[in-house]
C-alpha positions as CSV (number, residue, x, y, z in Angstrom):
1,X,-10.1,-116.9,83.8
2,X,-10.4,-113.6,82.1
3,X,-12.3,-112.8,85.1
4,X,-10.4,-113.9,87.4
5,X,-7.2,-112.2,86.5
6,X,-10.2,-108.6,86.3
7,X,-10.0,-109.4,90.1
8,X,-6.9,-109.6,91.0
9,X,-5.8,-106.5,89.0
10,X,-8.7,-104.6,90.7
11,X,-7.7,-106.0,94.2
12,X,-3.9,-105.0,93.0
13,X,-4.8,-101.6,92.1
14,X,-6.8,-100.9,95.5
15,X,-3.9,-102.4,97.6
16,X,-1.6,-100.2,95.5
17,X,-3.5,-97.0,97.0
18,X,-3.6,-97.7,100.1
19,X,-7.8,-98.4,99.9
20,X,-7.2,-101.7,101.7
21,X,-5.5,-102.4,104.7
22,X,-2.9,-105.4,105.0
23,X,-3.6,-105.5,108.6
24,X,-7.4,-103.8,108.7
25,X,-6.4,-103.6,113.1
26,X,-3.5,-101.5,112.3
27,X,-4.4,-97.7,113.3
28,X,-1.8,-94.7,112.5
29,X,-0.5,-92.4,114.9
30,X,2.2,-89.8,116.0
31,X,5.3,-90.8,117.6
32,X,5.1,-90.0,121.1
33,X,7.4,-86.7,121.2
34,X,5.6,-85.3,117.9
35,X,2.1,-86.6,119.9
36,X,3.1,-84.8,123.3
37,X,4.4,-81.0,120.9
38,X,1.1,-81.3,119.0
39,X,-0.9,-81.5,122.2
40,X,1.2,-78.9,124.5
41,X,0.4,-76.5,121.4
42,X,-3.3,-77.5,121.0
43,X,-3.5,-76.2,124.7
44,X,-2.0,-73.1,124.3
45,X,-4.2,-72.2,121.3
46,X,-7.3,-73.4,123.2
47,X,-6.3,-71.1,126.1
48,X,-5.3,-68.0,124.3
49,X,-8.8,-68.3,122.6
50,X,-10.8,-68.4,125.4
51,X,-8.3,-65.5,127.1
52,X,-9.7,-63.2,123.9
53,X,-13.0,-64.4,124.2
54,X,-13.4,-64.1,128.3
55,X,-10.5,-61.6,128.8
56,X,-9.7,-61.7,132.8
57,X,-10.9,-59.0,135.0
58,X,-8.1,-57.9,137.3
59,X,-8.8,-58.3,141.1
60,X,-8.9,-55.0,143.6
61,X,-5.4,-54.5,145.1
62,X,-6.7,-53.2,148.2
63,X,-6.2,-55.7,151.0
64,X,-8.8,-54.8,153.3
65,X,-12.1,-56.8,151.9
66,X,-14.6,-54.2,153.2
67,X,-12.4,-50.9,152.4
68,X,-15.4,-48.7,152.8
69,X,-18.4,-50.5,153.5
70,X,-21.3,-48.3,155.4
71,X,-22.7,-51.6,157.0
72,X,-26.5,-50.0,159.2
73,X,-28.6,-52.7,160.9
74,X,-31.4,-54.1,159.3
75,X,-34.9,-54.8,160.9
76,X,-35.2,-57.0,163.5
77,X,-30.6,-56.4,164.4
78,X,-30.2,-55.3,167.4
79,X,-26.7,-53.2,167.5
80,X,-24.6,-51.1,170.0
81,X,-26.9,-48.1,169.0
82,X,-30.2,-50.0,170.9
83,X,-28.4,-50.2,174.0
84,X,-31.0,-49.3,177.1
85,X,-34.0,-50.8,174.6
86,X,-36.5,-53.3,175.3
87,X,-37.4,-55.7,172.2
88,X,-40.7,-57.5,171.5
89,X,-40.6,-60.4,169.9
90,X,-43.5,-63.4,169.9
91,X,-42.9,-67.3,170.1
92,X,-40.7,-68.6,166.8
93,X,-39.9,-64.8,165.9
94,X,-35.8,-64.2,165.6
95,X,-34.2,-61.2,166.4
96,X,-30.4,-60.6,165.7
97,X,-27.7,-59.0,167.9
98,X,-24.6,-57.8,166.2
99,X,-22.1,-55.9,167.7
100,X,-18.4,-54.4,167.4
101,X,-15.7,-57.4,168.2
102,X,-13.2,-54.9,169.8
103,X,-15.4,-53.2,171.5
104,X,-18.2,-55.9,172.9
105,X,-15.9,-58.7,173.2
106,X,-18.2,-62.1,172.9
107,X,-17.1,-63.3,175.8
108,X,-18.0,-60.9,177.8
109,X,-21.8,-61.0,176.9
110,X,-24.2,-62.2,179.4
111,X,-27.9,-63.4,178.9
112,X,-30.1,-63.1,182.6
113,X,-33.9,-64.7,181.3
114,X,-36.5,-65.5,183.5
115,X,-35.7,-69.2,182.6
116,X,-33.9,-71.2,180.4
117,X,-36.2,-71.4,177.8
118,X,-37.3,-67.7,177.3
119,X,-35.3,-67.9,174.0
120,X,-32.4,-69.7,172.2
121,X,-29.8,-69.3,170.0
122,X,-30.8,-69.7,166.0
123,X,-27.3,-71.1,163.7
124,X,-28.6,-69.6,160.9
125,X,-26.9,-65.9,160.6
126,X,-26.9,-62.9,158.6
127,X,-23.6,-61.9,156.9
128,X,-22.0,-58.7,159.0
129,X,-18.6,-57.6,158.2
130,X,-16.1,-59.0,159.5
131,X,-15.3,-56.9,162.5
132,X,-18.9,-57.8,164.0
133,X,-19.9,-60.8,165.1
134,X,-24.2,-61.9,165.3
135,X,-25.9,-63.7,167.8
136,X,-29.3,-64.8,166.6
137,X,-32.1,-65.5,169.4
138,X,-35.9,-67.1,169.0
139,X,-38.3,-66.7,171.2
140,X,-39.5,-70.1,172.8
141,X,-41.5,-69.3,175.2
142,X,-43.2,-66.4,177.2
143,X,-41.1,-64.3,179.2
144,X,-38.1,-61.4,179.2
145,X,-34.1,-61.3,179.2
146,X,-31.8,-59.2,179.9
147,X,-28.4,-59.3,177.4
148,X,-25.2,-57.5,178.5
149,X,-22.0,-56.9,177.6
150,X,-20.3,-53.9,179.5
151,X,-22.2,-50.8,179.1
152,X,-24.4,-52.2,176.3
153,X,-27.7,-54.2,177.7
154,X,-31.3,-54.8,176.0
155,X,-34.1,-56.4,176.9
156,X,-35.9,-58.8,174.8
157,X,-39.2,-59.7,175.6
158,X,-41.4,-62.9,174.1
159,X,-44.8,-61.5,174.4
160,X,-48.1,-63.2,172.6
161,X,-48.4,-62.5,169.2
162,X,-50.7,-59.7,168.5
């Protein structure tokens, strides 16, 4: 009995402390306008901390996206500067043309090959800025064209590889 009673003081005591839960599925938490405040502010903190540890970088103000860009042709670009040239390339080499929009209008440009299959057009082109535009040619088979567009014309020739 003695013991008995040692067990439900113990069990008393426990209750009285909140150790043991009347209803153990029971789970405490914020009222919903108190729960929405402390979140709204956890945000805030979270973002002002990674603002002082990654601090923005302000973006140029200039609108033009190439304001002074000194853009030159690379190997194997043909530009307006290689107008009268003749180009050798060999079967499965590329070779770009890139010229002024304003002044060589892409519409404009004509290809004249001694067939249809002297070379074709590549989808895969280099980035220009954006007042150029690239046309990117591979050589299919043997044989020569001539590309113009107004006073500018080349001549690209697929020749056997040396």
């Amino acid at each position: 009995m003695k013991k008995k009673i040692l067990i439900l003081a113990a069990s008393l005591s426990l209750l009285l402390t909140g150790c043991i839960l009347t209803n153990p599925l029971q789970v405490n938490t914020l009222p919903p306008g108190l729960a929405t405040g402390t979140a709204q502010v956890g945000s805030k903190l979270t973002q002002a901390a990674e603002l002082t540890a990654y601090p923005m970088t302000p973006l140029p103000t200039d609108q033009t996206p190439y304001p002074s860009m000194a853009w030159t042709p690379g190997p194997y670009e043909i530009s307006a500067q290689d107008s009268g040239k003749t180009f050798d390339i060999w079967i499965t080499s590329r070779i770009s043309l890139i010229l002024d929009r304003a002044a060589y209008p892409e519409a404009d440009l004509t290809e004249t090959c001694d067939s249809s299959q002297v070379i074709g057009r590549v989808s895969n082109i280099p980035v220009v800025p954006p007042q150029y535009y690239v046309i990117r040619y591979e050589g299919v088979q043997l044989g020569q064209c001539l590309i113009r567009n107004g006073a500018f014309q080349v001549t690209i020739r697929v020749v056997i590889h040396p």
